[in-house]
N, C-alpha and C positions, 0 to 999 in steps of 0.2 A: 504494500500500500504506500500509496507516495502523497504527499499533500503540498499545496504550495502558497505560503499564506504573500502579501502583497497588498501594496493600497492604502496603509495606515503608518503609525508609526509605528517602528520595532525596537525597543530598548533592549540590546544585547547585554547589558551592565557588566560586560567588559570594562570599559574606560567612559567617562565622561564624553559626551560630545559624540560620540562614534554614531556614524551614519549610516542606516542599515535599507536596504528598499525592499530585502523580501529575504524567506526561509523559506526551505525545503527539507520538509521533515519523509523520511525512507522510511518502513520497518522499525516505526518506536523512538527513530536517535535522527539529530537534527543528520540532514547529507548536505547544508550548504547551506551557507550564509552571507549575504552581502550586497553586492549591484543586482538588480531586477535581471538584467539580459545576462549578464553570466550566471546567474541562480538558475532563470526558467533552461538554461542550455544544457545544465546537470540534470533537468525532470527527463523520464521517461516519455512515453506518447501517452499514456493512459493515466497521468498524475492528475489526481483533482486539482482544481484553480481556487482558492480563496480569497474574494475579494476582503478586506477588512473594513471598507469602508469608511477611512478615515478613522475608527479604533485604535487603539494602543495594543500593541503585542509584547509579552514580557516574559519573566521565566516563571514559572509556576512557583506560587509562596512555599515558605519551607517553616515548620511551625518547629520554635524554637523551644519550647516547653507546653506538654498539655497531660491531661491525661483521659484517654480515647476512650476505655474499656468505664471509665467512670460517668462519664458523657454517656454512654448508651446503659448505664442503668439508673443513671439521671431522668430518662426520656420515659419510664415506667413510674415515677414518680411527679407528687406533686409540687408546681413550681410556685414558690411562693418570693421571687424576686418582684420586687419594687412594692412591697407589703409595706404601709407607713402607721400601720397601728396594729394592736395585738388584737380589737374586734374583726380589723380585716384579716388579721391570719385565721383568727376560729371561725370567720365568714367563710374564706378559702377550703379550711377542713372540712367542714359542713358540707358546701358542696361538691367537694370530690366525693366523699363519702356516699351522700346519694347519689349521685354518677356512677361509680364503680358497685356498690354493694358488696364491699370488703365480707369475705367470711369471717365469722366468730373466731379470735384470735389469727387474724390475718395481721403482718403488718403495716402500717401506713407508714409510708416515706416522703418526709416532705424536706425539700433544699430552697436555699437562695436569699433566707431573709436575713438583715442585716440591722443590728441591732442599733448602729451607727445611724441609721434612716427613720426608724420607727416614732411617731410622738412619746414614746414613754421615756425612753434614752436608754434603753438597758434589755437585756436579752430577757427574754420570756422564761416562766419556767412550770412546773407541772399544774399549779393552782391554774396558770393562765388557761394551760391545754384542758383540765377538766371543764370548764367553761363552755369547751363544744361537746360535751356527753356523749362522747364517743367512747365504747368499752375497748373497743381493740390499742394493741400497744404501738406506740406512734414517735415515731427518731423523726426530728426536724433537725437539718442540716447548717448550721451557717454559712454565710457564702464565701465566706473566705475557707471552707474543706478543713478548719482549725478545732470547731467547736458545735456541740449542739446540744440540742434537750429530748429530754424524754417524760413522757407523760409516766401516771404513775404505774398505768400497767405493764408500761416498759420497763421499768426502775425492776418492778414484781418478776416481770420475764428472768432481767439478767441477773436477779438477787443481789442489787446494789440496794444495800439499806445504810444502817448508823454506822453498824460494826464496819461496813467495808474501807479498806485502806487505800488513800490517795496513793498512787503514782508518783514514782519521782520525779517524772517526766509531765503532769499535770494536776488537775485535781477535780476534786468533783464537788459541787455546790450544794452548799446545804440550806438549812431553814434556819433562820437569826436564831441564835442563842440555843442551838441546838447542833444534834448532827447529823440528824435527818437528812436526806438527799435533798434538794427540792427541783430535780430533772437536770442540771446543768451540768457540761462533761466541757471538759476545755484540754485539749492539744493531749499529751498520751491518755486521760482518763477516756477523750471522746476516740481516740482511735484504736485503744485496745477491747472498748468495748463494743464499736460498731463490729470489730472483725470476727466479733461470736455470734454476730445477728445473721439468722437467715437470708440469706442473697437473693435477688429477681432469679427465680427459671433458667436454666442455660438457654431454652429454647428461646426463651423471650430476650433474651440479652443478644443472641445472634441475630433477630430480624432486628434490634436495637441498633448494633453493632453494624448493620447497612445504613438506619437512617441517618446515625453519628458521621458517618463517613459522607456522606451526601452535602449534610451540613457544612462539613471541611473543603469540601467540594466548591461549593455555591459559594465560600468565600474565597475560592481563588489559588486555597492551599493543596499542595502532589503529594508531600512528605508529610507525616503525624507523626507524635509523639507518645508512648505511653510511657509518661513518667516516673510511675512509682508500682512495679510489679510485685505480685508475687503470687504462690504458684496460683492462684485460681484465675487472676488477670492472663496469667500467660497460657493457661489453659483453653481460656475463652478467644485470646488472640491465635493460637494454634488450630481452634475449630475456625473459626472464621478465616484463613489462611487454606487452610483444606478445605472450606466450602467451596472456593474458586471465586469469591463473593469481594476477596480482597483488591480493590482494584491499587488503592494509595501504596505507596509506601510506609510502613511502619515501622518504628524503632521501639525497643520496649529496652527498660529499665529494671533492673532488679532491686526488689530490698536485698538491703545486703546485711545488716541487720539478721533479720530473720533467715531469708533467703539466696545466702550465697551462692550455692550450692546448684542453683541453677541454669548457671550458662553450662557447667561442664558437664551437667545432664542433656545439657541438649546440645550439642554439638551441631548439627547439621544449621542452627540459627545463631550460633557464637559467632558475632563479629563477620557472617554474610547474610546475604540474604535469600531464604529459602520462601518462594508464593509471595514471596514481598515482605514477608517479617524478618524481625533482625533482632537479635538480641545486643545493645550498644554495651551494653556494661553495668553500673553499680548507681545506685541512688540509696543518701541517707539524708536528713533533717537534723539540723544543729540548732533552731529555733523555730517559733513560731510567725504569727499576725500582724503586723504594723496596725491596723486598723484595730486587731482583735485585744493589742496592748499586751500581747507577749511577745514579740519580737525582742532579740535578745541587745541591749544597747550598754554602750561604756558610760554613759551620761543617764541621770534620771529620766525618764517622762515629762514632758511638762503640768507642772501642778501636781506635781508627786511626791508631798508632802513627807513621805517615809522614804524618799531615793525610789523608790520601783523602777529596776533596769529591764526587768520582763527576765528571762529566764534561761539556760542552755539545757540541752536535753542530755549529752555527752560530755563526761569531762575531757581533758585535750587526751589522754590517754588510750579513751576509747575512741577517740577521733584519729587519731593519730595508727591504732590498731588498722583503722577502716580503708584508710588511705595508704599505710604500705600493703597491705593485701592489692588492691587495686593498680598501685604500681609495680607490684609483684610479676603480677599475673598480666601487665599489658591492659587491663580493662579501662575505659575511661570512666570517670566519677562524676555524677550531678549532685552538687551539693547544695540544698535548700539552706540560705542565707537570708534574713532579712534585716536584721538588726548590723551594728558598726563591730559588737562585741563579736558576735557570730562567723565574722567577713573575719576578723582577725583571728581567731581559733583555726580555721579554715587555711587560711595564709599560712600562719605558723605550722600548721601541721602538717600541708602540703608540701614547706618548705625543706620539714626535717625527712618527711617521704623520699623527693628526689633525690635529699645527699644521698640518702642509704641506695638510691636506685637511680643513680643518674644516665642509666640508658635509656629508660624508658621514657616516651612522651606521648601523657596519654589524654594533652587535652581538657585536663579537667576543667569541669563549668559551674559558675558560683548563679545559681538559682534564683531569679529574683531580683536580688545586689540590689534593694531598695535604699539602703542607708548607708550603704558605705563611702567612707570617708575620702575625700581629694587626695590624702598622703598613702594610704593605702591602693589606691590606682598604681602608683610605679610597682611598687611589690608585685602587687599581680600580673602586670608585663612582665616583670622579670624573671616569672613564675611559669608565662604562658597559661595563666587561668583567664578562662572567655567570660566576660558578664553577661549573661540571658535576662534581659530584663523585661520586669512586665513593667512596662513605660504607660499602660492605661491609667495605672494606678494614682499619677497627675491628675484626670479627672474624674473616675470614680471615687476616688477617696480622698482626694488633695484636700479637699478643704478637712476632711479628719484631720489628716496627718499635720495640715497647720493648728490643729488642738491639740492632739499629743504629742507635739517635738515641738513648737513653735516656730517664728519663722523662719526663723537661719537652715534650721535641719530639714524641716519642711520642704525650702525652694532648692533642696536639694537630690529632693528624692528621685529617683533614678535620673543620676548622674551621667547623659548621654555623652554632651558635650565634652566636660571633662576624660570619660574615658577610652573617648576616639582621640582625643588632643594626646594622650598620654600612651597614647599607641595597643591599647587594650581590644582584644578581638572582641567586637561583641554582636549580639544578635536580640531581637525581640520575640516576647510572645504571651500570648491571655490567660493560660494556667488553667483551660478551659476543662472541667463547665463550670469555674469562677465565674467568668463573661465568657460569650460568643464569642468563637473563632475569628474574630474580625480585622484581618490584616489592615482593612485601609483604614480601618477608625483606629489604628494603633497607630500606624503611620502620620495619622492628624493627631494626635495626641504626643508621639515624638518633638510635631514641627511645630506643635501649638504652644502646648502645656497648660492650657486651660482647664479651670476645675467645673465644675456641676454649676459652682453659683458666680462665672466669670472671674473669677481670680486668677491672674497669670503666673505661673508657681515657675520661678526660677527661669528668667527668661535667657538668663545666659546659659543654661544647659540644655537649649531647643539645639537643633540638629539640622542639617537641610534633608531636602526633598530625598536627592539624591543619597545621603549618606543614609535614612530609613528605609530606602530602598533595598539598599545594600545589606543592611541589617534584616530582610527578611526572605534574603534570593543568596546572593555569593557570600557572605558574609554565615549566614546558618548553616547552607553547606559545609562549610568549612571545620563549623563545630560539631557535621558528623563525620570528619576523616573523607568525605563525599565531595570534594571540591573538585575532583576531577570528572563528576560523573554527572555534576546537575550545579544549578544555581547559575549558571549565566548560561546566555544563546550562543553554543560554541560550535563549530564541526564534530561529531562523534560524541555528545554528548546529549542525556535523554530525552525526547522530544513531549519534556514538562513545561506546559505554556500556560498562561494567561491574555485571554484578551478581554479589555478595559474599554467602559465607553465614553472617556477621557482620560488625556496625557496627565499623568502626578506633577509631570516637571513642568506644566506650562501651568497648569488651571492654579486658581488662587489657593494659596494656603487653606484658608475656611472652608473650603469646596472637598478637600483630600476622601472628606469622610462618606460626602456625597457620590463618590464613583461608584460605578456598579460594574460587577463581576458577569459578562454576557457569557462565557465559555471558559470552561477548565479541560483541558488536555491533560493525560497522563500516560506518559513513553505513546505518544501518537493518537489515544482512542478519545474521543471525545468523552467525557464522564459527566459533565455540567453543561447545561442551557439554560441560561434563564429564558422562562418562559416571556413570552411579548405580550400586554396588555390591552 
């Protein structure tokens, strides 16, 4: 099959400036790139013609951090993002409830509310949930994937009462002046106990695990990410891989934590790609939330009358353990970072990893990199650690984070500018299903830095057009060891595209978020259409 796109602009993100009049994609991988009359001289007789119509052509987005397998049992649940009061969330249970007609002790899963949005100012917790008289037991999510609640017949499910013991890694919320539960689970309380809750169906997670991928699609993205594995993630990405249903590319992560143990079970996905999955390497969490005020910081909170620096889950020992395994073994590391203290545990113990293993270069990526510090940029160059930053976070939550940092630390949260100036590879991405895959509104959110309520948060660390670009095509590639095989419009490299129904680099800044995603290609097969109106 041979295709031959022409008529629009073609951004090879090669170099700035480069002038492209048309591709020819063969069999999956581009076969020509460059002037219109020597392009169409490489087609066959039988090559389709694409006009583009004045559209923009680009490389297919590369998602820098997400997690896929969580996103499609996200899509079985109820969504309770942009909920601004605790009658609208028991409104919302309500009516899922008679919508679905859950069986007697069925669970109800609900995500996305944020406690930071809500009138009351403070997370919900079981008194609240009893309010919708709902018997069956009920896990709502936070939206930041840190923290959540349970009603009280969930509390009864997992048999967390008075007697049970906080976590050193988080804690569980009680009732004043007692120590009663009162449904709130926060960073290891809330993730060691979702992981003994009954999971959606595999059946129902694999027709999930299509519409997730579609979703990723319609925004423009080829490559996904599944962040944070373990076996039953990888389980589900291995069915879906053998269903034949995998059209993206996937990279999947391991806990390493729990689940080391599994790239060298599976060999045939170690470090290639088998159906399109790939096992990348290792992921572990060294802190929490910025929003959720555990995120782990060298500086108080602001208005943190007791110091509260929020918290580390590992001391550097057991970090340090994680990381030379990791360089041991060649694997690369995603290391969840959000806090200035965290970014430094991280550094440092990546540091003392290389002495002991200075052959190995494996890449490692600092997750997040919400707070970290300008002086801490050179380290990480020096280090060759990538910042993956979720740069939305400017305007979903910028105006929080100017209440809990204030505004020096604030307008500095994800540190774009700074860390391209300082020669730091970096790449973006949503942490999705945090937020929607949405490459171009991350891209506006890079060159903007605007918050929810128009506040400009750190205007010296906007980006250009071009340099976000870069950070979500050649620049991601890069952070999968993949720079040879995707992320710019090259000769012999896969014919992963995007076409745009406006140029990023002409249309005005305000505009970036307004583009739309008309077609997503992947190694040649068309996978996206937006439909026409």
């Amino acid at each position: 099959m041979e295709r031959l796109y022409f008529g629009g602009t073609i951004l090879g993100m090669e170099k700035e400036g480069e002038r492209i009049e048309a591709l020819l994609v063969r069999d999956g991988r581009i076969a020509a790139v460059g002037d219109l009359d020597e392009v169409k001289n490489s087609a066959g007789s039988t090559c389709e013609k694409v006009d583009l119509q004045g559209n923009t052509l680009c490389p297919g987005f590369i998602d820098g951090h997400s997690h896929v397998t969580m996103l499609a049992m996200a899509l079985s649940m109820l969504n309770l993002t942009g909920s601004k009061s605790f009658d609208e969330i028991i409104d919302r249970i309500k009516a899922y409830v008679r919508e679905k007609e859950p069986e007697d002790g069925q669970w109800i899963f609900a995500y996305g509310y944020d406690h930071n949005l809500l009138n009351e100012g403070r997370h919900p917790d079981k008194m609240v949930l009893e309010k919708a008289g709902i018997p069956n037991p009920v896990l709502m999510t936070h939206a930041s994937g840190h923290m959540g609640v349970l009603n009280r017949r969930g509390l009864d499910e997992m048999k967390i009462s008075a007697d049970t013991k906080d976590p050193e890694d988080g804690f569980f919320g009680r009732m004043e002046g007692s120590r009663e539960p009162n449904g709130y689970l926060e960073e290891g309380a809330f993730f060691h106990t979702t992981a003994m809750i009954p999971k959606t169906p595999a059946d129902q997670v694999l027709k999930n695990m299509e519409q997730a991928q579609n979703l990723y699609f319609s925004n423009g993205i080829t490559t996904m990410q599944e962040g944070y594995a373990k076996r039953s993630e990888l389980e589900i990405l291995k069915d879906f891989s053998a269903s034949g249903k995998m059209k993206a590319e996937i990279i999947a992560y391991m806990d390493e934590k729990e689940y080391a143990e599994l790239p060298a079970e599976n060999p045939s996905y170690d470090g290639i790609y088998k159906e399109n999955l790939k096992i990348g390497g290792y992921k572990i969490f060294l802190d929490g939330s910025p929003q959720g005020r555990t995120a782990w910081m060298c500086a108080p909170y602001a208005q943190a009358e007791d110091g509260y620096r929020g918290y580390p889950i590992y001391s550097d020992e057991e970090v340090l353990q994680f990381m030379e395994r990791a360089y041991a073994e060649g694997r690369q590391i995603l290391v969840h970072c959000n806090g200035d203290a965290a970014a430094k545990q991280m550094i440092s113990c990546c540091k003392e990893a290389q002495k002991r293993n200075p052959q190995k270069q494996i890449r490692p990526v600092m997750i997040h990199a919400q707070l970290v510090r300008r002086d801490q940029l050179p380290q990480m160059r020096a280090l060759g650690i990538i910042a993956s930053f979720f740069v939305a976070h400017t305007y979903y939550w910028g105006d929080i984070h100017y209440k809990n940092f204030g505004a020096e630390r604030a307008n500095y949260i994800s540190p774009v500018r700074s860390a391209i100036d300082a020669g730091v590879m970096i790449n973006f991405h949503q942490d999705t299903p945090v937020i929607q895959p949405n490459m171009m509104e991350t891209i506006w959110c890079a060159v903007n830095r605007k918050t929810r309520e128009g506040r400009i948060l750190g205007k010296e660390e906007r980006c250009s057009v071009w340099e976000a670009m870069e950070a979500v095509t050649k620049w991601a590639a890069f952070a999968y060891f993949e720079e040879d095989r995707k992320g710019t419009l090259a000769k012999g490299k896969l014919a992963d595209l995007v076409i745009l129904d406006k140029n990023p680099l002409t249309c005005q800044d305000e505009e970036l978020r307004e583009i739309q995603v008309l077609q997503t290609i992947k190694k040649g097969e068309i996978v996206y259409t937006k439909e026409r109106k």
